[in-house]
Structures are given as structure tokens and as C-alpha cells.
C-alpha positions in Angstrom: -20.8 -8.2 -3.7 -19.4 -10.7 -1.0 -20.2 -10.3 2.8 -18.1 -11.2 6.2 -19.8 -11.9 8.9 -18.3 -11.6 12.6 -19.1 -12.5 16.0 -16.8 -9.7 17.9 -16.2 -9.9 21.2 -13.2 -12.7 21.5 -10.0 -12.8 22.2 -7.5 -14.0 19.6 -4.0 -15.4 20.1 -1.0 -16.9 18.1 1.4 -16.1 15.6 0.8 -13.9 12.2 3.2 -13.6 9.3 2.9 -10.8 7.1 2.2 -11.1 3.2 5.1 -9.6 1.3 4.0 -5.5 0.5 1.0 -4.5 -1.6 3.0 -1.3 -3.0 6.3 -2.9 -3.3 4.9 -6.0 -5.4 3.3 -3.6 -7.8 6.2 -2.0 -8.9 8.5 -4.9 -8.9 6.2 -6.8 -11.1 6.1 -3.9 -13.8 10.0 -3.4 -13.3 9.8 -7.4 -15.1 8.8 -5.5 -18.0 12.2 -3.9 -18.3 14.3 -6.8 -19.8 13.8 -10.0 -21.5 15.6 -12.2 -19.5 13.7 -14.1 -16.8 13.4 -12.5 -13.1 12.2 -14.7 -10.3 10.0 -12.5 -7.4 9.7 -14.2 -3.7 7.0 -13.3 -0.8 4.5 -11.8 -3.4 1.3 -11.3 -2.1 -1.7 -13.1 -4.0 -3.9 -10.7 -3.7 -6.6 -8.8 -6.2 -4.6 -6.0 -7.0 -1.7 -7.7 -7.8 -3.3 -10.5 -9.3 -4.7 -8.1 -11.8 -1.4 -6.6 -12.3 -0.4 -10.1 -13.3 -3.2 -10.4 -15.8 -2.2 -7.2 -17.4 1.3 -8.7 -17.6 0.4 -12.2 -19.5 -1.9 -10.1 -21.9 1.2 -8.1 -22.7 2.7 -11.4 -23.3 4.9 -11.9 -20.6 5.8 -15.5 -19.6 4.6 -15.9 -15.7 5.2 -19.1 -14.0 4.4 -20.2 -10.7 7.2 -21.6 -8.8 6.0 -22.5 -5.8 3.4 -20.6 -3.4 4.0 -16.8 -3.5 7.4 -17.0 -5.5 7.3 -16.3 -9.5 8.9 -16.1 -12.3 8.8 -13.6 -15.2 9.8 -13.4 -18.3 9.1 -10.2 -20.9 10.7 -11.5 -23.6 8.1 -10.9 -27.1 6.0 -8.4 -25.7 2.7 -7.7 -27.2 1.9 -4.1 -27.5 -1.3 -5.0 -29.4 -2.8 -5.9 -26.1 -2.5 -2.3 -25.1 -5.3 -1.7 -27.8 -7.6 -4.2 -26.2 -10.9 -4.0 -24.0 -9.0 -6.4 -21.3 -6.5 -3.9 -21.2 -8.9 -0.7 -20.9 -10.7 -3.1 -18.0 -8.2 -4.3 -15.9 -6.0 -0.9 -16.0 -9.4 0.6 -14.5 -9.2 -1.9 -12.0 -6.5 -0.8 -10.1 -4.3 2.4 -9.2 -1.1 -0.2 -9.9 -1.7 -0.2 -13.7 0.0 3.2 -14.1 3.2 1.4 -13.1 3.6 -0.4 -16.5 3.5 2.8 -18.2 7.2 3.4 -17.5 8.9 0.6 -18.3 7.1 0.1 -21.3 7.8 3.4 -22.8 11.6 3.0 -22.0 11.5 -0.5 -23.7 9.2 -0.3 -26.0 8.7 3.6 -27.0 5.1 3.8 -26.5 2.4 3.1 -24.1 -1.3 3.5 -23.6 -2.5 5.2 -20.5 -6.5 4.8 -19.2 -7.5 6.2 -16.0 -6.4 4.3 -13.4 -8.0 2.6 -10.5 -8.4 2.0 -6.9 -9.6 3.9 -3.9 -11.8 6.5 -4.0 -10.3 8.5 -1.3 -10.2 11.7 -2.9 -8.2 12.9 -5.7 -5.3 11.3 -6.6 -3.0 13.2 -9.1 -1.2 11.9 -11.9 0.8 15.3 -12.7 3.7 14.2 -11.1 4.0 10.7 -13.6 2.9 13.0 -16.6 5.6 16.2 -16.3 8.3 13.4 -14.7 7.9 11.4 -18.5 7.9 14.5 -20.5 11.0 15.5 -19.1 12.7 12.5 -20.6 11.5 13.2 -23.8 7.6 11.5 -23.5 5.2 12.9 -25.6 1.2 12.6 -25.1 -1.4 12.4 -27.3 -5.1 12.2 -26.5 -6.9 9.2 -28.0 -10.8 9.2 -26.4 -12.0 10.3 -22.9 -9.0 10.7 -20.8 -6.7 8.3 -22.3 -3.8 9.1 -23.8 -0.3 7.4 -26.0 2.9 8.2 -24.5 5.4 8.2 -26.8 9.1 8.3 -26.9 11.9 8.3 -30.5 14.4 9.1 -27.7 14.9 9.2 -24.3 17.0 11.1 -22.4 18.1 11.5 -19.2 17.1 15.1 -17.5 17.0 17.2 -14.2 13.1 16.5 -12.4 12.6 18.7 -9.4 9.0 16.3 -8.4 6.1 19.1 -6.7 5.1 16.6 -4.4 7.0 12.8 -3.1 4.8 10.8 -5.1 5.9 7.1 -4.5 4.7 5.4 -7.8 5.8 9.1 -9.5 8.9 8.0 -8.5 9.2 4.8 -9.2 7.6 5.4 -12.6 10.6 7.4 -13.0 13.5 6.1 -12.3 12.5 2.5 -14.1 12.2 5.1 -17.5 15.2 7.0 -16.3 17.0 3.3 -16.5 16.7 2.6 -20.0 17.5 6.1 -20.8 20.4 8.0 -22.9 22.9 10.0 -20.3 22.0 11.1 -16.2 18.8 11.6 -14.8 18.4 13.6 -11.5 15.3 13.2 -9.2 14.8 15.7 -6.2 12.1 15.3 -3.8 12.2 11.9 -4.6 10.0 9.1 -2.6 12.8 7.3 -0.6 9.8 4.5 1.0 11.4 1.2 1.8 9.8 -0.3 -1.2 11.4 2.1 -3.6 14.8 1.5 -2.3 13.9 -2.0 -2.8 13.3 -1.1 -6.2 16.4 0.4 -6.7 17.9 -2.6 -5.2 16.4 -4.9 -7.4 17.3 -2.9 -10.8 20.8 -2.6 -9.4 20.9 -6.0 -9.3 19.4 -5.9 -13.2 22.3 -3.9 -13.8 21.0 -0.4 -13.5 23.3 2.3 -12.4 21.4 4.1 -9.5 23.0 6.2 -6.6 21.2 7.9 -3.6 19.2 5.2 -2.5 17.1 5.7 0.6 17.4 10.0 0.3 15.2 12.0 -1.6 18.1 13.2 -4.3 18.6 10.2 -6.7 20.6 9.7 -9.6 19.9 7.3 -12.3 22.7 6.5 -15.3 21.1 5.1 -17.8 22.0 2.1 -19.6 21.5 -0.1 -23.0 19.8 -3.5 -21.6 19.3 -4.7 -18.4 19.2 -8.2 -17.2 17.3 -11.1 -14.9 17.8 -11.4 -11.4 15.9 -12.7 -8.2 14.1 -10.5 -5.9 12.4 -11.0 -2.5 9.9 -8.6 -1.8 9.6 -7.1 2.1 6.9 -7.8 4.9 3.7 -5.1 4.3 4.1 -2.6 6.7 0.5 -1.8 6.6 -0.2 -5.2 7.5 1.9 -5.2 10.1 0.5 -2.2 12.0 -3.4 -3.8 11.1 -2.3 -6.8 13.4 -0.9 -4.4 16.0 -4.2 -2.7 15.9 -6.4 -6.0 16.0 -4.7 -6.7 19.3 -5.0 -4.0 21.1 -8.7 -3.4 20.5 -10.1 -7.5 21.2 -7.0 -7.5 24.0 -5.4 -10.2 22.6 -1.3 -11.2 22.7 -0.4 -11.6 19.1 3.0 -12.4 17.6 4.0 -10.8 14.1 6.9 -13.2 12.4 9.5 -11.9 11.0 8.5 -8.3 10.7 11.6 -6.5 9.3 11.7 -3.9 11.5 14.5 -2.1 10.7 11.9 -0.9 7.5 9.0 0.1 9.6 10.3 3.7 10.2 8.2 5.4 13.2 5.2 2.9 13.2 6.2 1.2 16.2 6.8 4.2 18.4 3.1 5.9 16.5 1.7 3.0 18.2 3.5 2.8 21.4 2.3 6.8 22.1 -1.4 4.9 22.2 -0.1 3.5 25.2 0.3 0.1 23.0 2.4 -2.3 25.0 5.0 -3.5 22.1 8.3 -5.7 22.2 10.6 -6.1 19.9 12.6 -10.2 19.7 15.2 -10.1 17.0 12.6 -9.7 13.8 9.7 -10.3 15.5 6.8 -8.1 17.3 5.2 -8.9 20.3 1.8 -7.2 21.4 1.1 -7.3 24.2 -2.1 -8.3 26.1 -3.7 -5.4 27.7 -7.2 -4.3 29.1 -6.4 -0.6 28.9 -4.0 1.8 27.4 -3.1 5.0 27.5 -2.7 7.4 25.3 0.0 10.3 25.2 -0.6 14.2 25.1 2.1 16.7 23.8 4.6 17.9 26.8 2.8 20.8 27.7 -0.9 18.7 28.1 -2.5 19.3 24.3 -4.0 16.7 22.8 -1.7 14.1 20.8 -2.0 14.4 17.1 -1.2 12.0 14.7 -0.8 12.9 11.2 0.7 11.5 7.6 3.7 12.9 6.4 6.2 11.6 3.4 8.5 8.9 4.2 10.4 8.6 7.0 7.0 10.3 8.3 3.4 8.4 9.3 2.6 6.5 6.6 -1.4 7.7 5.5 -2.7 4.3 4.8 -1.9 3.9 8.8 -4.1 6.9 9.7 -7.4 5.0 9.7 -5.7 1.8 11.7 -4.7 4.4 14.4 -7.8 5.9 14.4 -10.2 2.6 14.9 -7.2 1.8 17.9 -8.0 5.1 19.8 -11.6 4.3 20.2 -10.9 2.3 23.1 -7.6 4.2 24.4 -7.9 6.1 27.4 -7.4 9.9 26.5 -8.1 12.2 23.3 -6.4 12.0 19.9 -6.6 14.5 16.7 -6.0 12.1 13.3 -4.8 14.8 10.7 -5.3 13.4 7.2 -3.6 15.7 5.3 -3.2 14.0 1.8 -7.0 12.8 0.9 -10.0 14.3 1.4 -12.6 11.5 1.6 -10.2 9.2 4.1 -11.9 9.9 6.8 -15.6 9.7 6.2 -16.2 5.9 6.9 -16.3 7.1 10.4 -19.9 7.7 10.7 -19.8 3.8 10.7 -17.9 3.9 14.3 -20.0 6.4 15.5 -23.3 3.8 14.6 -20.8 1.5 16.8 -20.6 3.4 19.9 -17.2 5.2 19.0 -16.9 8.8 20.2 -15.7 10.3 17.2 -15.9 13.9 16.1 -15.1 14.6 12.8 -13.8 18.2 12.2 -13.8 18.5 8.4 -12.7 16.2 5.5 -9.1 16.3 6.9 -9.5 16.0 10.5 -10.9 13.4 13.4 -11.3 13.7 17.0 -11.7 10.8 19.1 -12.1 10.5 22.8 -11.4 7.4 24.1 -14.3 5.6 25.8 -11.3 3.1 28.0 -13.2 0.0 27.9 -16.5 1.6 30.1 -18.2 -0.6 26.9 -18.0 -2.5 23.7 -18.7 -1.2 20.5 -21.4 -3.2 19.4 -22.1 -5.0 16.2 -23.7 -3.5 13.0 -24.2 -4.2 9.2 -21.8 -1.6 7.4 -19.6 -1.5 3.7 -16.3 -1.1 2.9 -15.8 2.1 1.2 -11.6 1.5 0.5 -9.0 -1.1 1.6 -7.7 0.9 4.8 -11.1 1.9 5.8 -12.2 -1.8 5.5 -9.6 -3.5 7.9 -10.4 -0.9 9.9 -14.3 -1.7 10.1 -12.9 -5.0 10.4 -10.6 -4.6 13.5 -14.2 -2.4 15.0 -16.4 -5.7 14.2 -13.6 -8.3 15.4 -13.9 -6.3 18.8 -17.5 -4.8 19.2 -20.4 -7.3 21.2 -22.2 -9.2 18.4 -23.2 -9.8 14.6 -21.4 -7.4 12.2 -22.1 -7.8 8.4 -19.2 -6.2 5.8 -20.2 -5.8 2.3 -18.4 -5.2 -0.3 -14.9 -7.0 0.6 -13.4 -7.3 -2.2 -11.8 -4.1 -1.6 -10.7 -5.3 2.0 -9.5 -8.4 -0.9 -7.6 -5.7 -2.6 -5.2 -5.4 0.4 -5.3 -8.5 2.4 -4.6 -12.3 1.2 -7.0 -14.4 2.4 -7.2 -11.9 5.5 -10.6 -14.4 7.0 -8.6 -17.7 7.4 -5.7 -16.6 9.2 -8.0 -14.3 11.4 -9.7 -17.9 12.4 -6.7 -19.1 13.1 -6.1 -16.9 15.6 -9.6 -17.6 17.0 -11.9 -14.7 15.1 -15.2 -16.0 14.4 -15.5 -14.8 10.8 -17.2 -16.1 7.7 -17.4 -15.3 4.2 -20.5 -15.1 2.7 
């Protein structure tokens, strides 16, 4: 289990660019899966989860090649369903919550997967329902084959009417990359309509997929016989982004975000700004301001501001604990409302240790009452329970008075490409042990 070590307490300054998007990247990757001829993907992020997602990839035989630094090319031409069979397979689709993303496009190309139970965070329970009954209604069929895995099938597939129970962004994307291959019309309501599944859409448009309603939650998805290559570029991480405009407002620093792409950030700007966050837009890019207070908003009639997750073009949830570890040292009250996971929010007994004044209500819910700079938070040796709770421990340590030790960051890894060395460059003192 690897360590950081900070020294918290300075102030950084400079200019960030974002890695290309965590959640877009997985499901672009898996879309390669969906024709034979070669696809070339820019801005990727080399990260854990994604290079996993890559390893699964080769062992299905896919052709990767590096092109230059984050920009590859893919090529699915002889794929080896054998691999599916394997104990690499069974490992490194346990790995991550991303491996449920191949699923799809492999049943629509090759009529039959292999699902394991996926991955990632352990923030509470994470459904698969939506993927399962979204499948079945174009014509999957499961069979159990040992603890919790299944085959998913297909002789046919054929596009159908899905009514989805909940906006379930890799649900939908699942979806509409099966629906793609598919005989006749598919239909999604309450569809995800995230920036990275219109780029998505975008992408297999550009394969020569035959998709209308992109961006609303009513899509429509014409099937076709074969698709083809193309190039993609995937967008800046807009969970990254709001981690850097947390990072400098609690060490006070002025930090620059390149080439931001704001027009795709939906509401996270204005989230921030009702923290009293001083924020400027130039062209692309996002300024944050330097600031040794801020305050933050109530409602109209005085109540205390909540801040809560909702489907896209709502709060995104894997913001929730960034605002939340940005409020400690706001001036004011603030409710976070975490309505989709249960175990979020418990990585706040950490901040509390720190000197946070943090109150947490129940599974869902945190209160936090700003201390306004009276002190620091100071340093302590804590682990990283998820990837959003671990940049947020970060962002605590970068800006509390002394040592802080973080273990187990490879799931801050998960999220962050080489998060340490461009935090030094900014000035951080931070090591990796």
C-alpha cells in the first residue's frame, strides 16, 4: 500500500491542465470493441482504471498502439473471446466498475459475453439492474455460471422500447453501443444525457451509427450492420477540474485551469461560486482566484444553503465531497445532501480528527459550519477509503499546518494521473512513499 506524505500549509500558484475524463475514456475505449477497423483516441488519461481497461482490451486481443503521450490507437479486429474464460479476465474485471462497459459491445459483436462482478468504490451499493433489464430487452439472455457471474447471450438482437428506472450513465451507454449493432429502432427514455455520453454518441456517429436525441434524455438508436474507425478526442475531467478549484480556495492560492471546456461543465462553476469562490472565466480557461475568506450563500429567505447531487444537467455526486472539504473553511453553514450512496460521506470523521466542524446527519447528509480561517486544520495520518474521498483528504492535507500521511493511494491513482508531480509543480510539498 503506497503513502503521500504532505507538508500543508503553502500556498501554490501556476497553471493546471486537466487530464482528458475518467468516465468518458472508459466507455470510449470499450466502444473500440465495436468494429474492426482501427480508431485512434486523443487526451486519454493514463491512469489505473483505465489502464486496466486497456489490459482487458489487449487480452481480448485488440491491437493498442501508443501514438504519442495520451493519444492511442485501437484496433478489435480478431477478437479473442477465450480470454473471457480466463483468471486475468475474472481479475482485472474485479478491478474496476469500468469493466461492465465491454459487456455491450461485445455481445452486439460478438453474441456473447462473460459478466464478473465489477469493481471500484465501495461507496455503497451500486446497481446493475438497469445494464441487466436494458440487455434483455434487446434480446440478451443470462445464464448463471459460479458465484455471481453470468453469460450474456444473444442469436439476435433487436432493437426495443427501454423506459430506464433510474439515469444510470454507464446503463446508458452500455445501451446504446448494443442498440448500435442491433436489427430495427431502439428507444431509450430517461436516458443519461452527461457530456461524456453525448460524446459517445458523437464518436459512434462518426463510426457510422445512426443516433438522434443527443444531449436529452429520449434517444433513439437505428441500428446498423458494421460500423467503422474514426478519431476521437476525449473532453477535460470535469471532476478534475472542480478538485483544482477546490485546492485553491482552501491553501488560498491563484490557480489557472487550461483549457477547461466550459461550455460542458453544466452548473459546477456557479455550485462553486455560491461558496463565495471568486471565479473567472477567459475564453476556455478558469481563473481562481486568490482569496483569504469566502463566503458562503444561504437560500433567499436566510436557511442554510444546500448542496445536493442530482442527474445530469444537475450536481454531479462525485463533486459532493470536493464541495464538502471546500466549506470547512467558508464562512457560513452548508447541508451536503448525498442522495445516491450511502457510504459517501463517512470519510468525514477524518476532517473532524483535522479540526473541521462537521456534523454528520445520517449516511446521506453532512453539516458543516465554516470555521473562516480562525485556524488551520492541522495535519494527521489518515486512508483513502474511494477516489473522491481521497482528493478530498488530499486538498484537507495540502491546506492543514503540518505532516499528513495518506495510505492507500492507489485509489486517489484510480482517478488522478500522476496527481503528486503536477501538485509540486504548483509548489505542494508532497512525496510519494
Amino acid at each position: 500500500m503506497k503513502s503521500f506524505r504532505i507538508i500543508g500549509g503553502h500556498e501554490l500558484s501556476g497553471n493546471v491542465k486537466p487530464q482528458g475524463a475518467k468516465n468518458e475514456a472508459l466507455q470510449v475505449i470499450s466502444a473500440t470493441l465495436l468494429t474492426e477497423q482501427k480508431i485512434i483516441i486523443k487526451n486519454i488519461p493514463l491512469i489505473s482504471d483505465v489502464l486496466c481497461l486497456i489490459d482487458i482490451l489487449e487480452g481480448l486481443g485488440v491491437e493498442v498502439k501508443k501514438i504519442k503521450k495520451n493519444t492511442y490507437s485501437f484496433q478489435s479486429k480478431n477478437i479473442n473471446t477465450n480470454y473471457l474464460k480466463t483468471l486475468d479476465f475474472k481479475k482485472n474485471s474485479k478491478k474496476i466498475r469500468g469493466s461492465i462497459m465491454v459487456i455491450g459491445p461485445l455481445l452486439a459483436r460478438m453474441g456473447s459475453a462473460i459478466l464478473y462482478p465489477p469493481g471500484g468504490d465501495k461507496i455503497g451499493r451500486r446497481r446493475l439492474d438497469s445494464h441487466f433489464l436494458g440487455l434483455k430487452k434487446l434480446g440478451a439472455k443470462f445464464k448463471k455460471i459460479g458465484d455471481k457471474s453470468y453469460k450474456i447471450y444473444a442469436n439476435k438482437l433487436k432493437g426495443s422500447y427501454i423506459l430506464l428506472e433510474e439515469a444510470s450513465v454507464t446503463a446508458t451507454a452500455n445501451i446504446i453501443m448494443t442498440a448500435s449493432l442491433a436489427k430495427g429502432k431502439t428507444i431509450i427514455y430517461n436516458a443519461a444525457c452527461e457530456p461524456y455520453i453525448q460524446q459517445l454518441c458523437s464518436m459512434l456517429i462518426l463510426m457510422g451509427a445512426k443516433i438522434e436525441g443527443i444531449g436529452s434524455n429520449l434517444i433513439k438508436i437505428q441500428g446498423v450492420n458494421k460500423l467503422k474507425g474514426c478519431e476521437h478526442k476525449i473532453l477535460p475531467d470535469m471532476i478534475e477540474i472542480g478538485s483544482w478549484i477546490g485546492l485553491a480556495a482552501m491553501t488560498k492560492s491563484e490557480i489557472t485551469i487550461k483549457n477547461a471546456s466550459i461550455k460542458n461543465l453544466g452548473n459546477i462553476i456557479n455550485v462553486f461560486r455560491k461558496l463565495g469562490i471568486k471565479i473567472i472565466c477567459n475564453k476556455d480557461d478558469i481563473i481562481v482566484k486568490k482569496q483569504k475568506t469566502y463566503n458562503i450563500d444561504t437560500f433567499v429567505n436566510g436557511s442554510i444553503l444546500t448542496i445536493s447531487d442530482a442527474p445530469w444537467p444537475g450536481f454531479t455526486p462525485d463533486l459532493l465531497s470536493i464541495i464538502l472539504v471546500t466549506a470547512i473553511q467558508g464562512n457560513g453553514s452548508l447541508l451536503i445532501h448525498q442522495k445516491m450512496f450511502e457510504s459517501r460521506l463517512f470519510f468525514v470523521d477524518k476532517l473532524i480528527d483535522m479540526g473541521a466542524k462537521i456534523i454528520l446527519c445520517d449516511p446521506h447528509r453532512a453539516t458543516i459550519s465554516g470555521i473562516n480561517r480562525k485556524y488551520q486544520l492541522r495535519g494527521t495520518t489518515m486512508t483513502s477509503p474511494d477516489i473522491r474521498a481521497g482528493i478530498s483528504l488530499l486538498i484537507a492535507a495540502l491546506s492543514a499546518k503540518g505532516e499528513s500521511i495518506i495510505h492507500n493511494i492507489e485509489q486517489i491513482d484510480r482517478g488522478y494521473e500522476n496527481i503528486d508531480a503536477r501538485l509540486r509543480k504548483l509548489g505542494a510539498k508532497i512525496e510519494r512513499l
